[in-house]
C-alpha positions as CSV (number, residue, x, y, z in Angstrom):
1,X,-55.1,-42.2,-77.3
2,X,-51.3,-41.8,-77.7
3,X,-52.2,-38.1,-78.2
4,X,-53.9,-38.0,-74.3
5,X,-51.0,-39.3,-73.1
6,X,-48.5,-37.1,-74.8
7,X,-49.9,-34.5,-73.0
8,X,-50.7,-35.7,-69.5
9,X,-46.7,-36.4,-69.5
10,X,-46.4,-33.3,-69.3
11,X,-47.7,-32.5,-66.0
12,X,-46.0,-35.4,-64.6
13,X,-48.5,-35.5,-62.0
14,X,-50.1,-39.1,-62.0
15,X,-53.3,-38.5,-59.8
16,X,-54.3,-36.0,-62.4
17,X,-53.6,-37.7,-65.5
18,X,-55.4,-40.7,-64.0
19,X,-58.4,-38.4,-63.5
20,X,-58.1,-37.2,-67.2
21,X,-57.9,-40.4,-68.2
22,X,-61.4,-41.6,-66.7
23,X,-62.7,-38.5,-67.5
24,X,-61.7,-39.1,-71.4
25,X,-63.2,-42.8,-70.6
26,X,-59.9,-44.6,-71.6
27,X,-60.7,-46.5,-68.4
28,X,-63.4,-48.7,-69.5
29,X,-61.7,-51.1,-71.1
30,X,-63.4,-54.5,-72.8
31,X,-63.3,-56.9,-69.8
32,X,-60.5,-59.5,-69.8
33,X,-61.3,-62.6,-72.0
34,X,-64.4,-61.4,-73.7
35,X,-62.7,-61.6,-77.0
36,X,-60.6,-58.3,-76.4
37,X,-58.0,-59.0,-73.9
38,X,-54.9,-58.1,-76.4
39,X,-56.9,-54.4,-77.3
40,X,-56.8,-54.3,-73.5
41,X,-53.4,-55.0,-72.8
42,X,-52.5,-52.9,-75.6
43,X,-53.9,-49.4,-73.5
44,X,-52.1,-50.3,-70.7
45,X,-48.7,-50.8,-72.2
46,X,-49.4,-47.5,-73.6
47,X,-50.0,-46.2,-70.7
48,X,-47.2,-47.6,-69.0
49,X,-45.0,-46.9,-71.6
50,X,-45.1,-43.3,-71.2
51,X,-45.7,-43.1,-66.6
52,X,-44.5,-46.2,-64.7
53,X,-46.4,-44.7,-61.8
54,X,-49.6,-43.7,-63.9
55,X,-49.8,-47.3,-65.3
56,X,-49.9,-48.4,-61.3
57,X,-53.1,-46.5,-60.7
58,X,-54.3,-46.9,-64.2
59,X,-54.2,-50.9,-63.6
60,X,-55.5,-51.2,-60.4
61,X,-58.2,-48.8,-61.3
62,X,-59.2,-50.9,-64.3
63,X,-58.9,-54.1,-62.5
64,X,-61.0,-53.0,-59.9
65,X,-64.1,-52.3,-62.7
66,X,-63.3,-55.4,-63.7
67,X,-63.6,-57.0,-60.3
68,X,-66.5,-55.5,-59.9
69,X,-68.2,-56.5,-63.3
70,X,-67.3,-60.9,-62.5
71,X,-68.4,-60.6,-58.7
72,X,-71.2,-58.9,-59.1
73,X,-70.4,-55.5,-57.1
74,X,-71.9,-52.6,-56.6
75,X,-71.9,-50.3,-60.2
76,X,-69.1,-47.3,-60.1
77,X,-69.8,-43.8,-60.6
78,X,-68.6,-42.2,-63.8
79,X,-65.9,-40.2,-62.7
80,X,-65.1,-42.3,-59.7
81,X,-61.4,-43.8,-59.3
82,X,-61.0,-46.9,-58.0
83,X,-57.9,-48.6,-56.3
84,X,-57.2,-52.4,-55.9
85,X,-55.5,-53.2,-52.7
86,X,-55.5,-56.8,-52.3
87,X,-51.6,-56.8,-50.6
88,X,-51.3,-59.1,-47.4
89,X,-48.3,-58.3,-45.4
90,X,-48.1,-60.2,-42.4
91,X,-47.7,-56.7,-40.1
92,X,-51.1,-55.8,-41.7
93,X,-54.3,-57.4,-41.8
94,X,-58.3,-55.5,-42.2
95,X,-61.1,-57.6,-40.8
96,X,-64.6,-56.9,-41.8
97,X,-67.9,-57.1,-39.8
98,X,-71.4,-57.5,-40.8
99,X,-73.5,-54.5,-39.7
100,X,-76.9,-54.8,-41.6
101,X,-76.9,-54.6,-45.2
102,X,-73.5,-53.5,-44.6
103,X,-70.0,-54.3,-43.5
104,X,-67.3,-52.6,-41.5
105,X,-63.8,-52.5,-42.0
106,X,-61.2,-52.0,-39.3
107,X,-57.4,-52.5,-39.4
108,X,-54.4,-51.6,-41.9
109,X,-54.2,-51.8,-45.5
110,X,-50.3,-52.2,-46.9
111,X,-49.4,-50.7,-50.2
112,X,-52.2,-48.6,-51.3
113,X,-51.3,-47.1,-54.5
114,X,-53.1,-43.6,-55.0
115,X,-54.6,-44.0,-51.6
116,X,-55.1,-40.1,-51.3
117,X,-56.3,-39.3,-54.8
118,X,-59.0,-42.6,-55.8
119,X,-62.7,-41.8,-54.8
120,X,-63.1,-45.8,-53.8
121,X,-61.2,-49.2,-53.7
122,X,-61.6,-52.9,-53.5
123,X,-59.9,-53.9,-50.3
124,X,-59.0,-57.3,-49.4
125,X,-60.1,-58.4,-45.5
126,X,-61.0,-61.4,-43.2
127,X,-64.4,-61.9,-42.0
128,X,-64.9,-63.3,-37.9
129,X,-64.8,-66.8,-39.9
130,X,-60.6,-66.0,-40.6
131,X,-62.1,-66.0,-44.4
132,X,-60.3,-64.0,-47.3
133,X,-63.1,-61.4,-48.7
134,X,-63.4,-58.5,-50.6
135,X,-65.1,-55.0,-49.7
136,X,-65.9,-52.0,-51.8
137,X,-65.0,-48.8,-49.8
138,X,-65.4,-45.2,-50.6
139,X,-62.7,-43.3,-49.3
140,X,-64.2,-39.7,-48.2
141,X,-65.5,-40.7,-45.1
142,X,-65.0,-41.3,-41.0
143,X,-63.1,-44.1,-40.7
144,X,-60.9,-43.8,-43.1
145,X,-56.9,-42.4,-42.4
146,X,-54.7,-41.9,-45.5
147,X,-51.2,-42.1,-43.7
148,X,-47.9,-40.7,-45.3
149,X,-46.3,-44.1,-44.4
150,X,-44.9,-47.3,-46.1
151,X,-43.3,-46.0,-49.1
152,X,-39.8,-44.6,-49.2
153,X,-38.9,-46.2,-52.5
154,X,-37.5,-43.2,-55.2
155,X,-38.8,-46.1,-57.3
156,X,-42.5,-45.7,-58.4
157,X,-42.6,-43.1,-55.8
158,X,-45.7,-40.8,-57.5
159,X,-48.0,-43.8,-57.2
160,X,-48.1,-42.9,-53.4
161,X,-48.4,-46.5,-52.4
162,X,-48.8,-45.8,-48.2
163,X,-51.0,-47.9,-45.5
164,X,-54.5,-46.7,-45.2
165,X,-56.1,-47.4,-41.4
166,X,-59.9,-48.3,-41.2
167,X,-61.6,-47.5,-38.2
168,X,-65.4,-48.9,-38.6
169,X,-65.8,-47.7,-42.0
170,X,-68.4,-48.4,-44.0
171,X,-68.3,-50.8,-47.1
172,X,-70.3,-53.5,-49.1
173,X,-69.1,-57.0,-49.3
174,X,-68.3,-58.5,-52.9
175,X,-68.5,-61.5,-54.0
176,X,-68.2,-64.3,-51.3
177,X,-65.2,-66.0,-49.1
178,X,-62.3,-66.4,-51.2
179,X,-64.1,-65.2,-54.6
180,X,-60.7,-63.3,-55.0
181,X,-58.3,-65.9,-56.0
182,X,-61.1,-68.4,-57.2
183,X,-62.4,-66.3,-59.6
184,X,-61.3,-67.1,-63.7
185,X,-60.4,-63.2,-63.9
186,X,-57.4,-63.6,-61.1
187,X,-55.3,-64.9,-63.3
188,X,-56.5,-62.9,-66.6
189,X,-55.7,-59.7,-64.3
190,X,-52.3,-61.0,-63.4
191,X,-51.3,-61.4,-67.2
192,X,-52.5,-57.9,-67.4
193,X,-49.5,-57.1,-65.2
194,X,-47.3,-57.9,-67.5
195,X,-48.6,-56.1,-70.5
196,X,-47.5,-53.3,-67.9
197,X,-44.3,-54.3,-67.2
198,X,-43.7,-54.7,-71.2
199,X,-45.0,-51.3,-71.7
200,X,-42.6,-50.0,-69.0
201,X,-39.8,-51.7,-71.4
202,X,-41.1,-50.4,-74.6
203,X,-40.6,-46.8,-73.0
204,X,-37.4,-47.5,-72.4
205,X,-36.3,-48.7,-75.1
206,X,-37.4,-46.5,-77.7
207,X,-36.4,-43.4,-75.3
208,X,-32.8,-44.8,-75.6
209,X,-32.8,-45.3,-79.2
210,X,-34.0,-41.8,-79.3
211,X,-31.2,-40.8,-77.7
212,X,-28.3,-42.6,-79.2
213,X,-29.8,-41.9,-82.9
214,X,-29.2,-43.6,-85.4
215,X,-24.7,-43.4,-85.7
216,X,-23.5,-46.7,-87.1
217,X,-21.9,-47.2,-84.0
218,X,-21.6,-51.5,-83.6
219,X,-21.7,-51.8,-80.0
220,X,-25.0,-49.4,-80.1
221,X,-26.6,-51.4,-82.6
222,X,-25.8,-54.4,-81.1
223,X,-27.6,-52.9,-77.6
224,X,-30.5,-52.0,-80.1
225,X,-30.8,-55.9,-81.5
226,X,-30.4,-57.1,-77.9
227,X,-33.1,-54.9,-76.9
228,X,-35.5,-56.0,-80.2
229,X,-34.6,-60.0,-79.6
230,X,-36.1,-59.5,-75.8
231,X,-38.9,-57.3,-76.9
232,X,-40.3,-59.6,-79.7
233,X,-40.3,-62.4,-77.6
234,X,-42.2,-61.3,-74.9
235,X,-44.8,-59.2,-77.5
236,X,-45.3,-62.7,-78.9
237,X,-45.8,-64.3,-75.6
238,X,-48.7,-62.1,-75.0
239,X,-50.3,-62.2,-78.0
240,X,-50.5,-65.9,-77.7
241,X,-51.6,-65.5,-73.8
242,X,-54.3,-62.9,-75.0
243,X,-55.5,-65.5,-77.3
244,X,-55.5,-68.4,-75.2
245,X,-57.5,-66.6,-72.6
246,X,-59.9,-65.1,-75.5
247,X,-60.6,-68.6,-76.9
248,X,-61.0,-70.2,-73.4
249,X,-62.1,-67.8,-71.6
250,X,-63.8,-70.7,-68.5
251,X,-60.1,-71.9,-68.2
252,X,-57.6,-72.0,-65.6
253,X,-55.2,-69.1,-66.8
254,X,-52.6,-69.7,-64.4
255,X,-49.9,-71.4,-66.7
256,X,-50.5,-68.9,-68.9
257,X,-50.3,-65.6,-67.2
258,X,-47.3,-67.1,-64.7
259,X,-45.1,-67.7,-68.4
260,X,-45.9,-64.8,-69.3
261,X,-45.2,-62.6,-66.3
262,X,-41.9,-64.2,-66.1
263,X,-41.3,-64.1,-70.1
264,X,-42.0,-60.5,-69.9
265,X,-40.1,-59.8,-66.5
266,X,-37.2,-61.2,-68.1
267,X,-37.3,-59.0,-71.0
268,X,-37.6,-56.0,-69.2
269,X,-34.7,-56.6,-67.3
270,X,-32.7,-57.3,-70.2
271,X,-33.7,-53.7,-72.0
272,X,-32.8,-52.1,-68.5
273,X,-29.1,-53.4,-68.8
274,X,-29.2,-52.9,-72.8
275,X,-30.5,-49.7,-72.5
276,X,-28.4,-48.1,-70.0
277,X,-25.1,-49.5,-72.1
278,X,-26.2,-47.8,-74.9
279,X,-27.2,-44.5,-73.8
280,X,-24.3,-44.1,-71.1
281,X,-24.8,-42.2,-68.2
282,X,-26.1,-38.7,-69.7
283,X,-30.1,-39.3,-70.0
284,X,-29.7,-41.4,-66.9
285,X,-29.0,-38.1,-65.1
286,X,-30.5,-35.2,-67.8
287,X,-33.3,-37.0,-69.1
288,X,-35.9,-36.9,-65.8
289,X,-38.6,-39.1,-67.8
290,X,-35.9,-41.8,-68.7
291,X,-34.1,-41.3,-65.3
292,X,-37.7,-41.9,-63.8
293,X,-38.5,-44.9,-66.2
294,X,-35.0,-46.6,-65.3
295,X,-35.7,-45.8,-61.2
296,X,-39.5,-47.0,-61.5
297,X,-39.4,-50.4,-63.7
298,X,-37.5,-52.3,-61.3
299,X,-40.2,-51.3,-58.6
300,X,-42.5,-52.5,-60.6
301,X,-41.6,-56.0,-61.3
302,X,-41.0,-56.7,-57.9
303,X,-45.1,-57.1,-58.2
304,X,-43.6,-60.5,-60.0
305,X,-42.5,-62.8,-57.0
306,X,-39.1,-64.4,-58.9
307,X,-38.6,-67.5,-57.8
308,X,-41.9,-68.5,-56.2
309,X,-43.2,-67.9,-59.8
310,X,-41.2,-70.0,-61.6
311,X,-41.3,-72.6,-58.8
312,X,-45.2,-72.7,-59.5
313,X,-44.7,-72.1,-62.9
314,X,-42.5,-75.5,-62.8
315,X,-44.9,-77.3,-61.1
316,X,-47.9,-76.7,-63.2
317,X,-45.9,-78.0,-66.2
318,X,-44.9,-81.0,-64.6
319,X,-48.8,-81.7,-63.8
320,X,-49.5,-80.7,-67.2
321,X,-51.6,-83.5,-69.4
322,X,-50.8,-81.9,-73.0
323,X,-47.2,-81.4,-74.0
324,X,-46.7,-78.1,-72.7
325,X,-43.4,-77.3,-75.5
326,X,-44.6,-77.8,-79.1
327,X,-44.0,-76.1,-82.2
């Protein structure tokens, strides 16, 4: 594994790699809580460790299997790519339509990562009811527009995230009204996130101790043990989540993935500033992968929603019945 990705790095080209990387069959990962979830988490830290941007389409493309595989959608191709776009801007909305067996999709789809290079994608929409679904699209055909717009981030910037316009094109329906956010796997997914986000930080920070070596220099080591405190905590935090949602696998996992999203989100940020203090500003500006890694991890949490989080967070504590702080 760790060998595949050494070399995809070197293209730096994320579309491809992500195609190497379902060609290789990295991509079909055990499905969350079916008594692997840390062994999945685990790939995609690894993969996010070493492309930000990579990790994006590597994510969605897994979560989207794994959509698939709980709802009951149709079976994908080997060597299709699939995108999750499940983003609901107010400025753009898709509504579906029966037609037959069938469903059509017309309207604008916000934040499509890969948008030009997956074969498919699992969309979110409204049906004529004003009902949240979910369609599975394939992407090569009339209908479909692949825009250059919506992303001027430098940020994350090779996962192509633009709007897609649907003009009547043809998908299948999964799963029913609002199987999206009812589902057990939402919340599995969205813990998945953050074994991203942590594998972002992992990059980081063993790119900067890589770079500062190992001078007894106080004030580096003291960057270094910063970096380790935040970094344990959140790798415990996810091994505990992993197991949680392994040994109750029918449970509501939203306590769980919102700690640790926000446990990890808070980690990252803190190897960000460590990191940056200890390597100065060379590698920030000689270094493309760490330049790249310090301009995309930022992006990336932003997929956290801060406050709101920990306001929900708060509240399902407070409605907890067991003590939610013991030892």
């Amino acid at each position: 594994m760790c060998g595949v990705l050494e070399d995809l790095c070197e293209a730096h080209d994320s579309a491809l790699a992500l195609e190497h990387l379902t060609e290789a069959g990295i991509d079909r990962l055990a499905l969350p809580a079916a008594g692997q979830t840390l062994a999945r988490w685990r790939i995609l830290a690894q993969v996010a460790a070493h492309d930000l941007s990579l990790a994006k389409l590597f994510e969605g493309h897994t979560d989207a299997l794994a959509i698939l595989a709980e709802l009951g959608g149709p079976a994908a191709l080997t060597g299709s790519r699939w995108g999750t776009w499940c983003a609901e801007p107010p400025d753009a909305r898709v509504v579906m339509s029966r037609d037959g067996p069938h469903v059509r999709l017309v309207g604008t789809k916000a934040w499509c990562s890969g948008a030009a290079q997956v074969t498919h994608a699992i969309v979110s929409c409204w049906n004529g009811d004003g009902e949240p679904c979910l369609a599975a699209v394939q992407m090569n055909q009339p209908g479909v527009e692949v825009t250059g717009d919506g992303w001027l981030a430098v940020g994350m910037a090779a996962s192509s995230s633009v709007d897609v316009r649907f003009d009547g094109a043809e998908a299948i329906q999964v799963g029913g009204p609002h199987d999206y956010v009812r589902r057990l796997g939402f919340w599995h997914g969205g813990a998945g996130i953050a074994a991203c986000w942590l594998g972002g930080a992992l990059g980081i920070a063993n790119m900067a101790r890589a770079h500062t070596g190992a001078a007894a220099d106080p004030h580096r080591r003291a960057h270094v043990g910063a970096m380790d405190v935040a970094l344990a905590g959140a790798l415990a935090v996810l091994r505990e989540a992993a197991a949680w949602i392994d040994a109750q696998p029918r449970d509501d996992a939203r306590r769980v993935a919102l700690r640790a999203r926000l446990v990890v989100e808070q980690a990252a940020a803190d190897v960000m500033h460590h990191a940056g203090r200890a390597v100065g500003a060379g590698p920030l500006c000689r270094d493309a992968r760490f330049a790249r890694a310090m301009a995309d991890l930022p992006v990336f949490l932003r997929q956290s929603h801060a406050e709101r989080d920990l306001a929900a967070l708060g509240e399902s504590v407070d409605d907890a019945k067991d003590d939610p702080w013991v030892l």
